[in-house]
C-alpha positions in Angstrom: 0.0 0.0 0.0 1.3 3.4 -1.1 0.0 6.5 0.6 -1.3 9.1 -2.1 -1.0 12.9 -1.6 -1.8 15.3 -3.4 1.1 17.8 -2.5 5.0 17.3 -3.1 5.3 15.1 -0.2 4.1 12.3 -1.8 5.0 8.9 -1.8 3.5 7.7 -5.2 3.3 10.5 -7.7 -0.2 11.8 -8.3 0.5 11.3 -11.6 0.7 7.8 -11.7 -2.2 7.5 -10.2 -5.2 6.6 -13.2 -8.7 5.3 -13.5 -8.0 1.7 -13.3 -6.1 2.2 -9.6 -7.5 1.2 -6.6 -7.6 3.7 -4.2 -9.4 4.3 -0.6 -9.4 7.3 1.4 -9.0 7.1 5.0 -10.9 10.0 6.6 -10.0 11.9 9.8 -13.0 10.6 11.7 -11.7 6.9 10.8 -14.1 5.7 8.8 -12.5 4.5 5.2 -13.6 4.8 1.7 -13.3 2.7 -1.4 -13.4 4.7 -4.8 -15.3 2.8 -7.1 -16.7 3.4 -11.0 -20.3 3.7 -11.4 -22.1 4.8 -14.5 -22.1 8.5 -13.0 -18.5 9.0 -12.6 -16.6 7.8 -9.6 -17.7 7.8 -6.0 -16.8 6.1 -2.5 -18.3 2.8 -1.1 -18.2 3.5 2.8 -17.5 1.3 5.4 -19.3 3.8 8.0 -22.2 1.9 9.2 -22.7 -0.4 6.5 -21.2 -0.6 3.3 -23.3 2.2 1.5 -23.0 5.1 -0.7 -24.9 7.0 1.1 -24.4 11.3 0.7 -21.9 10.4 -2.1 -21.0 12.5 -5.2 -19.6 11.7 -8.2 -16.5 13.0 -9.5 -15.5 11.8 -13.6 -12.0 10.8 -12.7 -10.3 9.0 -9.8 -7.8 11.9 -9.3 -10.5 14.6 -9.5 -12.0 12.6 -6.3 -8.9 12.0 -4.5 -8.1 15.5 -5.1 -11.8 16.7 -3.8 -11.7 14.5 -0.8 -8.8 15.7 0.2 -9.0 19.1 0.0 -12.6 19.1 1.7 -12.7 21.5 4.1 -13.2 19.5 7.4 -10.7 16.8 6.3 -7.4 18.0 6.7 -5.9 15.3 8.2 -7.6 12.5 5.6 -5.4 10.2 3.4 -5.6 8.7 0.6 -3.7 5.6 -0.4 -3.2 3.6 -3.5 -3.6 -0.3 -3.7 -1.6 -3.0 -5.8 -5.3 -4.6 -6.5 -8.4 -5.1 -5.6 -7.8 -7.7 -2.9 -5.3 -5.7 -0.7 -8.0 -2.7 -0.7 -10.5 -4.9 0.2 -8.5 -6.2 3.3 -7.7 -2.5 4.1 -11.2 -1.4 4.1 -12.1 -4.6 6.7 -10.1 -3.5 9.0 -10.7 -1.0 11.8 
């Protein structure tokens, strides 16, 4: 797992980052966030709860969400990390 920012601090360029990564967000509250393709765009599964989608929005690319979750206003300390596949995210997003 590769943390993603946005910034030069960066451990994987945001660059490298494309629509067929896998990427979850891990908000400041704790909850986590899978980014997934719909036919709207791309949005984030939660794990708050239960699974849902609940209050979601669509972004068109996976960078323009990263870069929107991010940058929220209430979520300065969120991260966002990239995945080698699907499997490893999944694990990520079962844990607490």
């Amino acid at each position: 797992m590769k943390r993603i920012l946005v910034k030069q601090e960066s451990t994987i360029d945001f660059n490298e980052i494309d629509d067929s990564s896998f990427v979850g967000i891990h908000w400041e509250s704790g909850s986590k966030t899978m980014v997934i393709h719909t036919p709207e765009g791309y949005c984030g599964l939660s794990n708050q709860f239960r699974p849902n989608t609940f209050n979601v929005w669509h972004a068109k690319t996976i960078k323009e969400y990263i870069k929107k979750s991010i940058n929220q206003g209430n979520n300065k300390n969120s991260n966002a990390y990239a995945f080698n596949n699907a499997l490893e995210l999944y694990e990520w997003m079962s844990k607490e």
